[in-house]
C-alpha positions as CSV (number, residue, x, y, z in Angstrom):
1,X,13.4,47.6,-67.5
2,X,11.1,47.4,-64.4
3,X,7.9,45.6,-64.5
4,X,5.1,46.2,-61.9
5,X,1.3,46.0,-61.0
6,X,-0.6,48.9,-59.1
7,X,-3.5,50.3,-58.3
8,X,-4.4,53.8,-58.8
9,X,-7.7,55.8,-58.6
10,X,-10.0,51.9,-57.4
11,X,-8.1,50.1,-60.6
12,X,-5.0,47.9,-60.9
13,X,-2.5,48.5,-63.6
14,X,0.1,46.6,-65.4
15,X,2.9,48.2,-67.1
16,X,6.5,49.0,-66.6
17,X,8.1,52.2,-64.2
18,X,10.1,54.5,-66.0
19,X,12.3,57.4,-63.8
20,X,9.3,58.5,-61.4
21,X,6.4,57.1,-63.6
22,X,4.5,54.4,-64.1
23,X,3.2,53.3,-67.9
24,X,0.7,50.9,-68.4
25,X,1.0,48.5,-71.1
26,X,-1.3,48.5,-74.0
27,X,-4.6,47.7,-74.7
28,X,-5.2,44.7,-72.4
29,X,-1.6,43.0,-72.1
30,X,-1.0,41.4,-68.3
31,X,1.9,41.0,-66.8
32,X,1.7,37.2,-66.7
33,X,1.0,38.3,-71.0
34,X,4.2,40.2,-71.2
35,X,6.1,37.4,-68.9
36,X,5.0,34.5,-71.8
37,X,6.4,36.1,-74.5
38,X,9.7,36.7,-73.2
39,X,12.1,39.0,-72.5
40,X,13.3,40.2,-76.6
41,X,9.5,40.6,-77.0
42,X,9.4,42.7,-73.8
43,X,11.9,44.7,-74.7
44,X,10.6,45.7,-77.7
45,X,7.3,46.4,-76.1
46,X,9.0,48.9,-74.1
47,X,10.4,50.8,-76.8
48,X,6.9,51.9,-77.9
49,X,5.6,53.2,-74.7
50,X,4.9,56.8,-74.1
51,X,6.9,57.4,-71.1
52,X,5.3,61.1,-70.6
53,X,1.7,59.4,-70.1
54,X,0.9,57.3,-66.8
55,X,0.9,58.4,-63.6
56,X,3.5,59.3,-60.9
57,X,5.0,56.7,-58.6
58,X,4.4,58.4,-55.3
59,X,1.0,58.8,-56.3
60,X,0.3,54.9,-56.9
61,X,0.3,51.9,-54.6
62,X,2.4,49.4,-55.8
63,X,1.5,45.6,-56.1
64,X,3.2,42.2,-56.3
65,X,4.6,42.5,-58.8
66,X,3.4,39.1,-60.5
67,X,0.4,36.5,-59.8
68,X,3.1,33.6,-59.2
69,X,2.4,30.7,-61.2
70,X,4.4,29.1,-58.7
71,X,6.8,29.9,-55.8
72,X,10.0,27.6,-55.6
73,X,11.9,28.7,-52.2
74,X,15.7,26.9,-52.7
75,X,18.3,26.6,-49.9
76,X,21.5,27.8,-51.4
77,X,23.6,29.5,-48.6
78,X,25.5,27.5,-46.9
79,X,26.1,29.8,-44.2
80,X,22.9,30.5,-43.6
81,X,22.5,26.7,-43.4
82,X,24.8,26.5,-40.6
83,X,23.0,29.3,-38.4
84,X,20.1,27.6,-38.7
85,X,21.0,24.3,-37.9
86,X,22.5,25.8,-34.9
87,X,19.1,27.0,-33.8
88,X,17.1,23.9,-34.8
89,X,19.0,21.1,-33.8
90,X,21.9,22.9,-31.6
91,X,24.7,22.4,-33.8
92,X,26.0,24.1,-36.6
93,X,26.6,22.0,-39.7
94,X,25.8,21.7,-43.2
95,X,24.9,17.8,-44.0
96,X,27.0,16.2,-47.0
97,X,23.4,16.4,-48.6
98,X,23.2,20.2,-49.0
99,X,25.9,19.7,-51.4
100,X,25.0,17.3,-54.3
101,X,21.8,19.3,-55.4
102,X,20.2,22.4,-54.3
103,X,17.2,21.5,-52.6
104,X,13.9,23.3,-52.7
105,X,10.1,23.4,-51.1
106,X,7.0,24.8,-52.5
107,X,5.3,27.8,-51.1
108,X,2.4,29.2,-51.1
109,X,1.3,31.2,-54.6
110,X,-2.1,32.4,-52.8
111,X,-0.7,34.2,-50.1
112,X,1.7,36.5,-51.6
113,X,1.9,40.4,-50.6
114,X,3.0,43.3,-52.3
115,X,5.2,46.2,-51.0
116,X,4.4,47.8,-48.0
117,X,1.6,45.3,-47.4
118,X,1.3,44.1,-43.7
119,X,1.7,40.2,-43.6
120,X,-1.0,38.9,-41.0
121,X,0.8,35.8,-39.3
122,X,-0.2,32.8,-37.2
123,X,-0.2,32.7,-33.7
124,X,3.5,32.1,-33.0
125,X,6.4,32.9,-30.9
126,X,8.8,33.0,-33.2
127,X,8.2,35.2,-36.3
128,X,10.9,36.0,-38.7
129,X,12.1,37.3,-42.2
130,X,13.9,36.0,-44.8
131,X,16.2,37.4,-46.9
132,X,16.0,36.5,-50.8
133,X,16.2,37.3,-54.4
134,X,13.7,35.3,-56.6
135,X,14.1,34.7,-60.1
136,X,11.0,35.3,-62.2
137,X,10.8,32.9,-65.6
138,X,9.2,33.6,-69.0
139,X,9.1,32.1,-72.0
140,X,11.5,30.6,-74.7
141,X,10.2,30.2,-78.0
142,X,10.6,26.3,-78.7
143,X,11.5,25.6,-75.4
144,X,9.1,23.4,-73.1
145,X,11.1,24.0,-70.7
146,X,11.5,20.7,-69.3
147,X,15.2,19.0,-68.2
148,X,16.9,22.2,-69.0
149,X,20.7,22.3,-69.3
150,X,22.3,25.9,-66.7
151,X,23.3,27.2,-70.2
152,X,19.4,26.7,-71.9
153,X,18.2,27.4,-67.8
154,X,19.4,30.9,-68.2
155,X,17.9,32.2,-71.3
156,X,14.3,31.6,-69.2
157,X,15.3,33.5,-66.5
158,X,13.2,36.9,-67.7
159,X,14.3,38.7,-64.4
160,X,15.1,39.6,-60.5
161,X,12.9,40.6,-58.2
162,X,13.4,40.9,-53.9
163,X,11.2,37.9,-52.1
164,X,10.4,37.7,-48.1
165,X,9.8,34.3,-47.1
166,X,8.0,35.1,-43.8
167,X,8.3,32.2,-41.4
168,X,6.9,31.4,-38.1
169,X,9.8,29.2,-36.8
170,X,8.3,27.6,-33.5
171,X,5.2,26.2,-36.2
172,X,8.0,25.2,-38.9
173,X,10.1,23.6,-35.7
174,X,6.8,21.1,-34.5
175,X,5.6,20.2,-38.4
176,X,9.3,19.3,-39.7
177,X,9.5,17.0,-36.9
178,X,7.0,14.5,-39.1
179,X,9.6,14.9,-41.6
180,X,7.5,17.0,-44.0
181,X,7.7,20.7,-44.3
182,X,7.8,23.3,-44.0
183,X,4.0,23.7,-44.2
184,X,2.5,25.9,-42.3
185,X,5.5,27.8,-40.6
186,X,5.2,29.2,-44.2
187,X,2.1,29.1,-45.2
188,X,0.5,32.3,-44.8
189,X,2.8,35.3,-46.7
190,X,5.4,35.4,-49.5
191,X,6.2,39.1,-49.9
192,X,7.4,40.1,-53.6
193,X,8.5,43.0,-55.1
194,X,8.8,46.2,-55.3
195,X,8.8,45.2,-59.2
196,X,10.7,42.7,-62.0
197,X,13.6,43.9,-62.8
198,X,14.7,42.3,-66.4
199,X,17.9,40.0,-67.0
200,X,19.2,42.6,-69.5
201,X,20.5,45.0,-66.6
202,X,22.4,43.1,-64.6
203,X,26.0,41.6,-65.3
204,X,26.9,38.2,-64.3
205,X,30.5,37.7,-62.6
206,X,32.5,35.4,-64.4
207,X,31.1,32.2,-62.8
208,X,27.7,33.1,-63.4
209,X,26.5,34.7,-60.3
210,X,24.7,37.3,-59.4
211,X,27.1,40.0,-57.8
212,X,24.8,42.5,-56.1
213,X,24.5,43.3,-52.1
214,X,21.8,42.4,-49.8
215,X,20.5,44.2,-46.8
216,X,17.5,43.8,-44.7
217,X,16.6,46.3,-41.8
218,X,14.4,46.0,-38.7
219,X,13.2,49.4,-38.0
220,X,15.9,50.9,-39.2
221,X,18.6,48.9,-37.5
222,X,20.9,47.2,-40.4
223,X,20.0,43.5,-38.8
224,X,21.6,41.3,-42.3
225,X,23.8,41.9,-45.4
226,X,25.4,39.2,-47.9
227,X,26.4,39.7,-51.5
228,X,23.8,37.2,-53.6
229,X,27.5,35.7,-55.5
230,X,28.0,33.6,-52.4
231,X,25.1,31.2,-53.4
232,X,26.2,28.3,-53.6
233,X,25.2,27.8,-57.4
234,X,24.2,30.4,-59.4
235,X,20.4,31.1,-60.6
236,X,20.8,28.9,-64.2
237,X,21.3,25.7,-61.7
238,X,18.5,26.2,-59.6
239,X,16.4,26.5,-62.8
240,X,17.9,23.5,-64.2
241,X,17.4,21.5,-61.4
242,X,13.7,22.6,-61.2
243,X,13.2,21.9,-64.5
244,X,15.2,18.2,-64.0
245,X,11.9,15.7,-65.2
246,X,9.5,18.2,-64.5
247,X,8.7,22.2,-65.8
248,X,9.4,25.5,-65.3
249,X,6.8,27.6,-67.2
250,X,6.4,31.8,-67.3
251,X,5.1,33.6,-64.1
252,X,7.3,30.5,-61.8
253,X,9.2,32.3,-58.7
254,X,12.1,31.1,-58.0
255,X,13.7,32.1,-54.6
256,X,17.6,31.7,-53.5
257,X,17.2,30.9,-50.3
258,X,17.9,33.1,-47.5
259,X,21.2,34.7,-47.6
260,X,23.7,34.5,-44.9
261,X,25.4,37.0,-42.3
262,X,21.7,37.3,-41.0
263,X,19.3,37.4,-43.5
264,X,17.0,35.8,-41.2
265,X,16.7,36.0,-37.4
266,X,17.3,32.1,-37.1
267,X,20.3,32.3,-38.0
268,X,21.3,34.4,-35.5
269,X,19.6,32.6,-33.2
270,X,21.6,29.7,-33.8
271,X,25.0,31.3,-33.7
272,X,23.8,33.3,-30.1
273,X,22.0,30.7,-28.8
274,X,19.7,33.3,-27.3
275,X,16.3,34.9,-29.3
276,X,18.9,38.0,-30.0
277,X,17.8,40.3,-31.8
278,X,13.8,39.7,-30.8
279,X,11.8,37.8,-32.7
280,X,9.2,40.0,-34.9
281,X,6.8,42.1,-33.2
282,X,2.9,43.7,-34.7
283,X,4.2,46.8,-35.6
284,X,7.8,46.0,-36.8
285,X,8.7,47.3,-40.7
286,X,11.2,44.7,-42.5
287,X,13.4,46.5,-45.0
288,X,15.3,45.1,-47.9
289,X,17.8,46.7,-50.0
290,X,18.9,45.0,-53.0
291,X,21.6,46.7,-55.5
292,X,20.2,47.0,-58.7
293,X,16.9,45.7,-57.8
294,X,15.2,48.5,-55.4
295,X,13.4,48.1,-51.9
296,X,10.5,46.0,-50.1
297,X,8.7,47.0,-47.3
298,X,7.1,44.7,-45.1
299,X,5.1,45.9,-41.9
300,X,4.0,43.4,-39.1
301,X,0.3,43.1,-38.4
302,X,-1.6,41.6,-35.7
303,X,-1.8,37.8,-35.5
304,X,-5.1,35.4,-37.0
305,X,-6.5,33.4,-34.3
306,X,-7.3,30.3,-36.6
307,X,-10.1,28.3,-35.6
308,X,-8.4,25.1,-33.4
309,X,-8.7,21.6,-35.0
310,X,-8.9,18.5,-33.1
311,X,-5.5,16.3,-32.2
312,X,-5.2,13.1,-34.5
313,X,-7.3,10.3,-32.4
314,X,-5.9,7.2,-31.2
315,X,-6.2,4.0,-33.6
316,X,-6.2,0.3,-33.8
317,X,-4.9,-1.4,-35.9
318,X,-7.4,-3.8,-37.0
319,X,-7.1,-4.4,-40.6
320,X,-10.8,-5.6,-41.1
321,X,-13.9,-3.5,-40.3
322,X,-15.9,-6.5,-38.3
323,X,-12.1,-7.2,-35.9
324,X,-12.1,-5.6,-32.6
């Protein structure tokens, strides 16, 4: 089952696409509704829509898919872990750290685009894309889900959907150097979509991974392409592990990471040691493919000026308000 938003005649629409249609769901059911109850509830759901009513998919624009309730962005490709380390800090490695837990950042849930939507970036040098699949959670009846086990992790995984994790690398390269981050190298687009696709349709190799091929395109030009098994643990970890003395709750994203072989333009930075291919450019479509999941457009816009903010000013360090 897919699961989208749209908008169609000045009103946005929740429902599922079925063939070349879109349904809505009944009476005033959301998304973020259908996400909470769970995926045997949804699929039931399902089963009672009309799928002669709604409206044609060409003649709709799609939307993210979801109003995240959050957006965790993981790490888990070591290769891409080594191209980028080759770009950041000149030498390709992965750190014995990478290996004892997959490590993750918060993103931004406010900034999130829908397919075909032009991201707006910062001012930067260094724009780039990156390649993911995000795991969408819903609910579990008696399930808080808190400290998860993989094995409880996976039956609150509702579905798959393709995630862009647009970052401005020169911004991310300066703020990470306080050893925080990334912030604002981030900050200003997730793009999600082109819809949910539920757990139900995709089979799991025998070591729990997710077996489908990943491509992204810069104009056309096949630029990246991985297979999503060579994460370096499979989805039901990196739920666990978000869950470890904390939550996951319906409506949270939950990103792989950018996968290797040049899902991102970093990477290859690092491994040329030149800018090859270009960074991003206003006017440059990103194209992802993922089997079994669909594709996500993502058209460059121009740049936001932001208004400039003062340097941090030089301090004392008097420790009482009357010492000089």
């Amino acid at each position: 089952m897919r699961i989208a938003r749209w908008r169609h005649d000045g009103e946005v629409h929740e429902g599922v696409v079925v063939g070349d249609r879109v349904v809505a769901f009944p009476g005033a059911l959301t998304v973020a509704d259908v996400l909470a109850g769970g995926l045997d509830a949804a699929l039931q759901l399902a089963e009672t829509l009309d799928a002669s009513g709604g409206a044609a998919l060409a003649d709709v624009q799609l939307l993210a898919p979801l109003k995240p309730a959050s957006i965790r962005d993981f790490v888990a490709f070591e290769e891409h872990v080594e191209g980028v380390s080759a770009s950041v800090d000149g030498k390709s490695e992965v750190v014995p750290e990478w290996y004892q837990a997959p490590t993750f950042y918060f993103t931004n849930p406010h900034t999130v685009l829908g397919p075909g939507e032009a991201v707006a970036p910062p001012v930067t040098e260094r724009l780039d894309f990156e390649l993911e699949v995000a795991a969408v959670i819903g609910g579990v009846a008696g399930s808080a889900g808190a400290n998860l086990t993989p094995d409880a992790a996976a039956s609150h995984i509702f579905g798959y959907t393709i995630m862009n994790d647009w970052s401005a690398r020169d911004l991310q390269a300066r703020e990470m150097k306080v050893r925080l981050g990334p912030a604002k190298g981030k900050d200003f687009g997730t793009s999600l979509g082109p819809w949910i696709v539920t757990a139900d349709e995709f089979a799991l190799d025998a070591e729990g991974f997710l077996p489908v091929r990943a491509e992204v395109y810069v104009n056309d030009e096949l630029i990246g392409e991985d297979l999503v098994s060579n994460m370096g643990w499979p989805f039901p970890v990196l739920v666990a592990y978000a869950s470890r003395n904390s939550r996951v709750v319906p409506g949270d994203v939950l990103g792989s990471g950018t996968v290797g072989n040049g899902g991102c333009l970093g990477e290859l930075w690092g491994r040329a040691g030149s800018l090859t291919p270009p960074p991003l450019a206003e006017g440059d479509v990103v194209r992802m493919v993922v089997d079994g999941i669909g594709e996500l457009l993502g058209p460059v816009g121009a740049a936001v000026v932001a208004p400039p903010l003062p340097a941090a000013r030089p301090r004392s360090r008097a420790r009482y308000a009357n010492e000089q």
